[in-house]
N, C-alpha and C positions, 0 to 999 in steps of 0.2 A: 504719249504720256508714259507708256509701260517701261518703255526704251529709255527717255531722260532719266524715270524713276530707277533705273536698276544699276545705270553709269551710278546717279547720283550714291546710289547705294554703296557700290562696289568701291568707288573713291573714298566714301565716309570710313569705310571698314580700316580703309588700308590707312588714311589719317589716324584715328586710331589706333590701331595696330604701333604704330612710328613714338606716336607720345604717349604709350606704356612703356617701350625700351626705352624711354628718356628720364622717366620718372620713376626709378627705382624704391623698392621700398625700404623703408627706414628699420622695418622690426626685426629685432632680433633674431639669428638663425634658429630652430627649434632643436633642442638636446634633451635627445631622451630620458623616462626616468632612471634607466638601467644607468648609463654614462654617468647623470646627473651624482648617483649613488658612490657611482666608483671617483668621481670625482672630490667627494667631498671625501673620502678614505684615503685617497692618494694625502690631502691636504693637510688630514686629521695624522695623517704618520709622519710626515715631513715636519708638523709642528712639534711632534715627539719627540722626532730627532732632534730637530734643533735645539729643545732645553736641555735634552740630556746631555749634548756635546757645549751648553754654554754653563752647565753643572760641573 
């Protein structure tokens, strides 16, 4: 019984294991608050430029 239980184990793990690389996850990559900040300054000055050069 020890013996089929421990195959049966070892097989389930590696099952497992195979159809989590397959099913990737959908959520968004995580960006930091620090990025996030500089991010939105990069955008807040490009849009500055852009009026002033369509002024």
């Amino acid at each position: 019984m020890n013996r089929k239980k421990k195959i049966y184990e070892k097989l389930k793990k590696k099952d497992k294991r195979a159809n989590a690389k397959l099913h990737k996850s959908n959520k968004p990559r995580y960006v930091s608050k620090a990025d996030r900040a500089e991010q939105v300054d990069n955008t807040t000055t490009q849009d500055n430029l852009s009026t002033e050069l369509a002024e």
